[in-house]
C-alpha positions as MATLAB code, in Angstrom:
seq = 'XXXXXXXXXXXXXXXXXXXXXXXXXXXXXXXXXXXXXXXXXXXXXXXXXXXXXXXXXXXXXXXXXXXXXXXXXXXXXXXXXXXXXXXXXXXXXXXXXXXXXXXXXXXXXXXXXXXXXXXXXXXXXXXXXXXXXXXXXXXXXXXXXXXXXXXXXXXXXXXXXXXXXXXXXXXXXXXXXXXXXXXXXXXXXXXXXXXXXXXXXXXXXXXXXXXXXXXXXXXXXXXXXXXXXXXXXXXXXXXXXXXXXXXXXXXXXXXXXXXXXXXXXXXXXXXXXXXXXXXXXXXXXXXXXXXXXXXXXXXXXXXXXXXXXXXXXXXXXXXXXXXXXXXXXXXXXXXXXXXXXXXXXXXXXXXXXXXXXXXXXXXXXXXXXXXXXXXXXXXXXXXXXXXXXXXXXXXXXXXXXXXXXXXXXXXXXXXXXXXXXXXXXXXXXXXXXXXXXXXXXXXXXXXXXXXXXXXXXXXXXXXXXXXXXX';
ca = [
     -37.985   25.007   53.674;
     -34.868   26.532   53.288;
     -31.923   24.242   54.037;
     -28.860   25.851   55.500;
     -25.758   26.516   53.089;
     -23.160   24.055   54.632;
     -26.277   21.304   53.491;
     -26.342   22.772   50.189;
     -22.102   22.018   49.988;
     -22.709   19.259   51.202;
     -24.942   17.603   49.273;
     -23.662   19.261   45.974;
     -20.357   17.870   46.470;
     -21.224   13.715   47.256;
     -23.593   14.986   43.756;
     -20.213   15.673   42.092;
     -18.435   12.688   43.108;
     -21.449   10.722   41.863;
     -21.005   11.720   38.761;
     -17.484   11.445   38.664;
     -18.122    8.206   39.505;
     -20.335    7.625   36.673;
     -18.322    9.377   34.163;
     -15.561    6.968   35.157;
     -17.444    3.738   35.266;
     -18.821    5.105   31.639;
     -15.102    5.507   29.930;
     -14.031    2.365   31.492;
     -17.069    0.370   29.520;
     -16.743    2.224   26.681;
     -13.223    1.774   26.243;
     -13.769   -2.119   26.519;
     -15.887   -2.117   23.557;
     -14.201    0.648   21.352;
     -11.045    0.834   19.316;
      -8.429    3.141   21.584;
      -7.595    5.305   18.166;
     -10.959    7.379   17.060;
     -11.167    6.431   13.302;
     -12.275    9.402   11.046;
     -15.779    8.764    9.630;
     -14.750    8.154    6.122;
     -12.876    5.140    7.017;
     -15.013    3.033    4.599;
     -14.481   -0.139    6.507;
     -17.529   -2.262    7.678;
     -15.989   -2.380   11.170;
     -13.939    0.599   12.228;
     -11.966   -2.401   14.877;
     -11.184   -4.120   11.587;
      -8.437   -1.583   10.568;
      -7.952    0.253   14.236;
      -6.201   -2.946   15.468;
      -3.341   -2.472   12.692;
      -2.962    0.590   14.008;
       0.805    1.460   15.873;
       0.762    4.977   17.336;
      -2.450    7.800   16.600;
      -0.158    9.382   14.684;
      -0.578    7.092   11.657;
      -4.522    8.282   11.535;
      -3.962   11.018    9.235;
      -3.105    8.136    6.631;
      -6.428    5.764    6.783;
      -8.609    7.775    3.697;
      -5.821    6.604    1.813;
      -6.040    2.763    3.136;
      -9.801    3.333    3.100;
      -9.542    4.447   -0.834;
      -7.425    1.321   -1.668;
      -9.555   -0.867   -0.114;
     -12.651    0.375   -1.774;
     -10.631    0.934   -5.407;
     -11.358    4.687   -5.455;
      -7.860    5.639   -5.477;
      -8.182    6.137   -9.191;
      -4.421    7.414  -10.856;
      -4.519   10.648  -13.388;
      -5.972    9.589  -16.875;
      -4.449    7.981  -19.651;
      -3.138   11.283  -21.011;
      -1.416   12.260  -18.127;
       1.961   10.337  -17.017;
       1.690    8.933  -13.635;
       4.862    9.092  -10.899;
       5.755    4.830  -10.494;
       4.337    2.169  -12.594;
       5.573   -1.703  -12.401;
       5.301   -4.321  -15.219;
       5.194   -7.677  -14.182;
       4.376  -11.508  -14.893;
       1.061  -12.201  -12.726;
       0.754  -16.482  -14.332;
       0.153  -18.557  -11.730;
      -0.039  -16.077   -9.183;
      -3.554  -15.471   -8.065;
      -3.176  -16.491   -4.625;
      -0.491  -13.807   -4.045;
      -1.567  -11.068   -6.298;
      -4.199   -9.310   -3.624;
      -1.344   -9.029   -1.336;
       1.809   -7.774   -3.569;
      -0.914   -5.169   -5.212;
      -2.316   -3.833   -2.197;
       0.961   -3.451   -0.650;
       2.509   -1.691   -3.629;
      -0.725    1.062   -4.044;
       0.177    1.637   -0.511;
       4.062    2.291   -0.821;
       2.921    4.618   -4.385;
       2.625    2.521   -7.230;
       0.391    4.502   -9.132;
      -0.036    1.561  -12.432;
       0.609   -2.039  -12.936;
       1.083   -3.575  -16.330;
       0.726   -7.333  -15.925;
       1.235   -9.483  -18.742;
       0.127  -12.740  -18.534;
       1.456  -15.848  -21.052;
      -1.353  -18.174  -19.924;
      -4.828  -16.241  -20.252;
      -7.793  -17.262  -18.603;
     -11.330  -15.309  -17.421;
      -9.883  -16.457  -14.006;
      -7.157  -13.671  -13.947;
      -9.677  -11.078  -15.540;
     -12.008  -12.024  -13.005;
      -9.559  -11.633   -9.376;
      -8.045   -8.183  -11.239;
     -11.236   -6.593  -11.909;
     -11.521   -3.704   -9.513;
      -8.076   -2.687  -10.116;
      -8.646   -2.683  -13.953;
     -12.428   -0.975  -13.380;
     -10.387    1.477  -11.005;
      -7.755    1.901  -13.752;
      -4.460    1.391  -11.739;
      -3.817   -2.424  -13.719;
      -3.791   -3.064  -17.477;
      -3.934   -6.282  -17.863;
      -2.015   -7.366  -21.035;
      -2.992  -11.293  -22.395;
      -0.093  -12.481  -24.473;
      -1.682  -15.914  -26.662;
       1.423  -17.968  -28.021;
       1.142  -20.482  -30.704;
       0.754  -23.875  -29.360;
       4.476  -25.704  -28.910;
       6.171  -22.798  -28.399;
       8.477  -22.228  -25.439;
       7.154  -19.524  -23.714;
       9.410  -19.869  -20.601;
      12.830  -18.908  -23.008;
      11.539  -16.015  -24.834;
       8.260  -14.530  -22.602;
      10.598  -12.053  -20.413;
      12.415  -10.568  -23.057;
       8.998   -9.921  -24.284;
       7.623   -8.380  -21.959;
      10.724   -6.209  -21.121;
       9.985   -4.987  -24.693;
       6.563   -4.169  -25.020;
       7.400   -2.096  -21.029;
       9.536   -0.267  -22.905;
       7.747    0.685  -25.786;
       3.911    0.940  -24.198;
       4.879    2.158  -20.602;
       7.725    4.161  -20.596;
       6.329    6.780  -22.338;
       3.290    7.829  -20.207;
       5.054    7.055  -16.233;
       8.271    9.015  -15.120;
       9.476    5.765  -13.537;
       9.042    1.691  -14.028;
      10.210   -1.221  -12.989;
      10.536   -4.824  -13.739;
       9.965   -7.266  -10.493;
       8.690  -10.028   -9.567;
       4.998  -11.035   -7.460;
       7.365  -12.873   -4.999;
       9.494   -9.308   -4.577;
       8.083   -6.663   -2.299;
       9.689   -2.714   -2.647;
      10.623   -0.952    0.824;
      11.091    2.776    1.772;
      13.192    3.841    4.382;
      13.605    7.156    5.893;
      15.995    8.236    8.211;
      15.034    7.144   11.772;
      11.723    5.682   10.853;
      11.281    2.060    8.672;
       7.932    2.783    8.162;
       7.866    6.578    6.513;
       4.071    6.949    5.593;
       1.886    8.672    2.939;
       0.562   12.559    3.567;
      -2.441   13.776    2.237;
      -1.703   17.036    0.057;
      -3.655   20.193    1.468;
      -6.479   20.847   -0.527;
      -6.307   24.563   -2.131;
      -7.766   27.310    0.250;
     -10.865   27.843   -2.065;
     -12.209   24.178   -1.574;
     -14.091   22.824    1.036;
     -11.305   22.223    3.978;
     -13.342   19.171    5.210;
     -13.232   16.980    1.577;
     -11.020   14.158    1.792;
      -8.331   14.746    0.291;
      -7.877   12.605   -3.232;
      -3.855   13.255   -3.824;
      -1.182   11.731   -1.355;
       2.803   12.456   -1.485;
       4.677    9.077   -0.826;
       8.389    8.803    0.313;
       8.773    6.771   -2.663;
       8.302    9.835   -5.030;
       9.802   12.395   -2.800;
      13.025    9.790   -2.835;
      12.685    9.817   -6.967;
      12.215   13.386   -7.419;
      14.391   14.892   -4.675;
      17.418   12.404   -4.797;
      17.052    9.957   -8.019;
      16.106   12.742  -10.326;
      18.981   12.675  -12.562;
      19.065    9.168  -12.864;
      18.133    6.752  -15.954;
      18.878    3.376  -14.395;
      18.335    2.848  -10.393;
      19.442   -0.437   -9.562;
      17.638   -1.982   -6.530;
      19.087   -4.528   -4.188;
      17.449   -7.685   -3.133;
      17.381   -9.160    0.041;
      16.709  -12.418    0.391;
      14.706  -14.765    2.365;
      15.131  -18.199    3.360;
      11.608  -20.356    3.703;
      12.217  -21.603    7.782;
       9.380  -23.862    8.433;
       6.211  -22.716    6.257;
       4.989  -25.185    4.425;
       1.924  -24.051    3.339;
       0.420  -20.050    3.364;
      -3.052  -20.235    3.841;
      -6.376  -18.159    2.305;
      -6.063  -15.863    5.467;
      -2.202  -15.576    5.780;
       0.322  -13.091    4.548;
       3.638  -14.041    2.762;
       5.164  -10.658    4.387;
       3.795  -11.787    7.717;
       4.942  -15.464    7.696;
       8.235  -14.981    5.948;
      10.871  -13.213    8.771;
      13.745  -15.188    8.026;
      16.479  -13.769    5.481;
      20.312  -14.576    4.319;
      22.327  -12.734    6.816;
      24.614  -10.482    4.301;
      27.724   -8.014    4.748;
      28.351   -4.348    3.953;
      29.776   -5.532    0.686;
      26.906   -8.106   -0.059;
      26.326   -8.139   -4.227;
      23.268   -9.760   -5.442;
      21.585   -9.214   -9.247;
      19.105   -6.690   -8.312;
      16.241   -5.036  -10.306;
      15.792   -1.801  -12.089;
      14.205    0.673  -11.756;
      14.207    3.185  -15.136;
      13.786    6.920  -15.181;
      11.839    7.338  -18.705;
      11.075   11.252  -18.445;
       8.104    9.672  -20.667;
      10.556    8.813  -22.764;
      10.892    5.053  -24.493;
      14.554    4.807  -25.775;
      16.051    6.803  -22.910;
      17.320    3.739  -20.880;
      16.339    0.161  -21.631;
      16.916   -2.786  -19.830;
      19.521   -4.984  -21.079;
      17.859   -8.182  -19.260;
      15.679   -8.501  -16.008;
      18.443   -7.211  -14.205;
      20.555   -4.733  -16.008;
      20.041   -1.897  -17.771;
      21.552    0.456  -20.487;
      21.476    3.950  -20.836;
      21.912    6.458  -23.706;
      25.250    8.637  -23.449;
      25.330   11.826  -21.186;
      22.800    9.795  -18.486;
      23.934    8.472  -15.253;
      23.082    5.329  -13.245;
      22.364    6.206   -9.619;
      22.532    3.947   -6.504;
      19.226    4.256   -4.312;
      21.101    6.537   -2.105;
      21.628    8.994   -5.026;
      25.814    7.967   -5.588;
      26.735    7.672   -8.949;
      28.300    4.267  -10.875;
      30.874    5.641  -12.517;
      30.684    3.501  -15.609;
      31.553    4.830  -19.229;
      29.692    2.229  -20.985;
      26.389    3.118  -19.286;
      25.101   -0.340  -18.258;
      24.838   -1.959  -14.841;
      25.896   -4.093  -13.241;
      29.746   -4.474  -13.649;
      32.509   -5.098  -11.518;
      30.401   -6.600   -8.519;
      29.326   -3.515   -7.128;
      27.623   -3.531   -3.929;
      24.092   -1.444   -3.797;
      23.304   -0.378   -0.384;
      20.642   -1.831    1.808;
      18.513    0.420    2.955;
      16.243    3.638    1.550;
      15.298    0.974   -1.689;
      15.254   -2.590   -1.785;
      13.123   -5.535   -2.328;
      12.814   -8.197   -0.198;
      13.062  -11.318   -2.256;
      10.954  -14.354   -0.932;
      12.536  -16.876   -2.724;
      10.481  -19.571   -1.595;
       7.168  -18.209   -0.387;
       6.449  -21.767    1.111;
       7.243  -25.471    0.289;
       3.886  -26.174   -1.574;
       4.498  -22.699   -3.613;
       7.867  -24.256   -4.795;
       6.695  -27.466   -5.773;
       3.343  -25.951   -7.558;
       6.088  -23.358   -9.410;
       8.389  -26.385  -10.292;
       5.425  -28.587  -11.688;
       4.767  -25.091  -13.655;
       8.211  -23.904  -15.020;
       9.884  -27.683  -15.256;
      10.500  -26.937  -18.934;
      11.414  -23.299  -18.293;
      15.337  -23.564  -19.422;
      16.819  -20.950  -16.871;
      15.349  -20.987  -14.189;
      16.880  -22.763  -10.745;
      14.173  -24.858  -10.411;
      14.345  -26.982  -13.449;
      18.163  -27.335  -13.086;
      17.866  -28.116   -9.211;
      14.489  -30.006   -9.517;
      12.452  -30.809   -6.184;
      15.688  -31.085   -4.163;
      16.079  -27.561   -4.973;
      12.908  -26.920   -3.275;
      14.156  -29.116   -0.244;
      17.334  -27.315   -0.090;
      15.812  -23.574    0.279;
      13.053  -25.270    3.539;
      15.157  -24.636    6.489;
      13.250  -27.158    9.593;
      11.763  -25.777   12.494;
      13.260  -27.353   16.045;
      10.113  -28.740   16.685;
      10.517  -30.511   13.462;
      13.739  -31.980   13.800;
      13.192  -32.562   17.727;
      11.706  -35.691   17.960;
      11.589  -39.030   15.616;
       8.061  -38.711   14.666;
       8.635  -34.999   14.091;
      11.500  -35.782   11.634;
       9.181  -38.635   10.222;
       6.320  -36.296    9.512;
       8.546  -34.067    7.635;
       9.936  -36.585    5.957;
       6.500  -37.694    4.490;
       6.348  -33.942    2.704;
       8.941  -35.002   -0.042;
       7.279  -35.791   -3.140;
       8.857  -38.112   -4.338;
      11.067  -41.297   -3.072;
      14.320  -39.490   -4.085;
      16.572  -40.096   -1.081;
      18.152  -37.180   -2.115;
      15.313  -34.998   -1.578;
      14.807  -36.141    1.720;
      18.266  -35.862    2.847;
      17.743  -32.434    1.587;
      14.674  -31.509    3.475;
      15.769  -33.024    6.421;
      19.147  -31.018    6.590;
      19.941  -27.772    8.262;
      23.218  -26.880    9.162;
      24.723  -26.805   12.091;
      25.307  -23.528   12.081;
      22.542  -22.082   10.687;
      21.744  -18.984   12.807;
      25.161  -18.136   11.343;
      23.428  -18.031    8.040;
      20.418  -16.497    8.234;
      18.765  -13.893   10.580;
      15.678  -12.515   11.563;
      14.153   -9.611    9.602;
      10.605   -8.279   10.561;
      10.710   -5.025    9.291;
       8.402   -5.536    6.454;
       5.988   -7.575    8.361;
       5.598   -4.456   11.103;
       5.985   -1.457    8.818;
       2.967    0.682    8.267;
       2.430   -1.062    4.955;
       2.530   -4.140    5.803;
       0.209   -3.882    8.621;
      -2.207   -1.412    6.395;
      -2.074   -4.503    3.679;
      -3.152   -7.142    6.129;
      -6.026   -5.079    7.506;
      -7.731   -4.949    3.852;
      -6.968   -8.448    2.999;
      -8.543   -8.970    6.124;
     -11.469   -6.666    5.394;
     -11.938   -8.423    1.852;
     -12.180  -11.768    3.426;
     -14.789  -11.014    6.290;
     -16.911   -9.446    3.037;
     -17.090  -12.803    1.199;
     -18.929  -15.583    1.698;
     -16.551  -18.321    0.550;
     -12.892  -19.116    1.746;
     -10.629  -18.820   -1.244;
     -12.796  -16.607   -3.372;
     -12.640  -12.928   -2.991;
     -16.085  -11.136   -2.829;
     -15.860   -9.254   -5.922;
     -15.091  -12.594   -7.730;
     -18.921  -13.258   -7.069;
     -21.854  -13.142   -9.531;
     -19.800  -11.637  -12.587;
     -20.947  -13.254  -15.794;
     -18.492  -14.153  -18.526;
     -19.745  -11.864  -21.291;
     -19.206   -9.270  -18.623;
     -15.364  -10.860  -17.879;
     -14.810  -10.930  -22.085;
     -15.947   -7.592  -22.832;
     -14.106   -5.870  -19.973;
     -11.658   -2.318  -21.061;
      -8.113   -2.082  -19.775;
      -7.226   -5.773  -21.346;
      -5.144   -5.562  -24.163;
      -4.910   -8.948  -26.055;
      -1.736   -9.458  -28.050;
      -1.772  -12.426  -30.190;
       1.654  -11.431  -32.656;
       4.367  -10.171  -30.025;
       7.336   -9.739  -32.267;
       4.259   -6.840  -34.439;
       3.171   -5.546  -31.036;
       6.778   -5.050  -29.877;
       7.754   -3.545  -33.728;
       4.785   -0.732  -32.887;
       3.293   -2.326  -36.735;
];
């Protein structure tokens, strides 16, 4: 029968609203249940939710192959015979718990290489750098001392050396800094300038990820630094307010927000950053903190102004470096265990503040929370932490001045930039693949003939030959 056409209408349009209905009901439910960002499919995380809830704005997408290649150790640097654009050297001893962290965050800001050389060897540090060694982006350099020397008076000068002379000559830039100092990029208007992936060339297949990224840290070198040899790079520093302890599934960057409040003029002995041009004897550094460089080469602030100095070496005359585009922040005292366990470890060590200062030192740099200090058993609690029954130490863990918020201030800009948000969803990642708490999963089932016949670990056992080139 045929139904008359205003029925038809009719019925087709409560039909449409039905299924608007639906369609709405549909989105809200699977919005509930799904991350609000689409992630691209070769996001290699278990859970795409793992890494879209570090996520700020959609217009950081674009940037998770390169988060997904870090966290799977794909993002292989160029071979051996090819120079790559940023390497560090550093110390990794007694660092395990932190390394994960300062690595990942540094492969995401552009560290191509890491040269760690380690004074106290052990198949435990083989074992937690593995994948970055397999991957190529750490050497791992064992340095075995005679027993009764004093490593902690000569090691750095050692390893400043042998950067020089094995480094330099296959990266444009290196520096020397510490696993408790973390680099930051600015760019103008943004504290959190991210990676792009470079097009791939018109002949390839448009939809391969891509495999090479530029990062504002080499546009900044080759764009504004290039005619530097020496870069020196200011360090912030940051004051340890209230954390005692940073757990398996915690973040220095995240805990630590607290820094020395500092002026325009602020002068602190920064690090240093060398321009090589693959070159070993073009600039040198002097000590951990200053650097020399041959006649006719210029040392360049961060912001590209030149230190006019005729002697070529830096620092001098108290110059101020600025504070933004490059700097480390500095965690001084990542929390009060880390300062004891470093003071039990370097007590011996000549120059540095902890054996002059002793645990008081360590005291001295924990500023208390108010909950601490509020009440008598609070204070009590706290002062159970000292280690000892020096009534010094107690005083000094007890004390915060008065006028502290004069002092200090708060600084989250590493803890919220793209990196450091990116760095705490692979930790996070790595965790929920293990299947113990303080062991990462690639620690796991690797046997010790596999540990001690590993490439990319160069064992030096005579330093003053290896640093000679004999």
């Amino acid at each position: 029968m045929n139904l008359p056409v205003h029925g038809v209408t009719r019925r087709t349009g409560v039909l449409a609203c039905l299924a608007i209905v639906c369609l709405l009901l549909l989105v809200h439910s699977s919005a509930s249940s799904r991350p609000l960002i689409p992630l691209p499919q070769a996001v290699r995380f278990r859970s795409s939710s793992t890494l879209a809830r570090y996520l700020a704005h959609p217009s950081e997408r674009p940037a998770l192959p390169l988060v997904s290649s870090i966290s799977s150790f794909s993002l292989s640097p160029p071979p051996p015979s090819h120079p790559v654009n940023v390497s560090i050297c550093a110390v990794p001893t007694h660092e395990e718990q932190y390394l994960p962290e300062w690595i990942t965050w540094h492969r995401l800001v552009g560290v191509e290489r890491f040269y760690l050389f380690d004074n106290s060897p052990s198949r435990r540090m083989r074992r937690l750098l593995k994948p970055w060694i397999d991957e190529g982006s750490v050497v791992l350099y064992e340095l075995h001392y005679k027993e009764g020397t004093d490593i902690g008076a000569i090691y750095q000068q050692h390893v400043l050396r042998l950067c020089e002379k094995d480094v330099l000559p296959h990266t444009y830039w290196a520096s020397h800094h510490d696993v408790d100092e973390f680099l930051l990029v600015d760019a103008p208007g943004w504290s959190s300038p991210l990676p792009t992936p470079v097009p791939p060339p018109s002949s390839s297949n448009s939809t391969a990820l891509a495999t090479r990224w530029t990062f504002p840290l080499h546009v900044r070198f080759n764009e504004i630094l290039h005619r530097a040899t020496c870069v020196p790079i200011l360090r912030l520093p940051f004051h340890n307010y209230g954390v005692r302890e940073v757990g398996w599934a915690e973040s220095v960057v995240e805990k630590q927000t607290v820094r020395d409040k500092v002026d325009p003029n602020f002068h602190t002995y920064g690090k240093i950053f060398l321009h090589s041009a693959q070159q070993a004897k073009r600039a040198s550094w002097m000590g951990p903190h200053s650097c020399k460089a041959l006649p006719g080469t210029v040392v360049l602030d961060s912001h590209g102004k030149r230190i006019v100095n005729e002697e070529g070496i830096y620092p001098f005359n108290g110059l101020a470096l600025p504070q933004e585009s490059l700097r480390l922040f500095h965690y001084v005292q990542r929390s009060l265990e880390d300062c004891r366990s470093k003071y039990r470890v370097l007590a011996n060590t000549p120059n540095d503040w902890r054996t002059k200062d002793g645990l008081t030192g360590c005291a001295r740099n924990y500023v208390p929370l108010d909950s601490e200090l509020a009440t008598s058993e609070g204070r009590d609690e706290l002062a159970a932490l000292v280690a000892t029954d020096s009534e010094e130490e107690r005083k000094a863990l007890l004390d915060r001045p008065a006028s502290w918020w004069e002092l200090f201030e708060r600084d989250t800009a590493a803890r919220d930039s793209w990196q450091g948000r990116m760095t705490r969803a692979v930790l996070a990642e790595w965790r929920a693949r293990g299947k113990r708490e303080g062991v990462w999963w690639w620690e796991e089932g690797v046997a010790d003939e596999e540990l001690d016949g590993m490439e990319g670990v160069r064992v030096v056992r005579d330093i003053e030959r290896a640093i000679m080139g004999a």
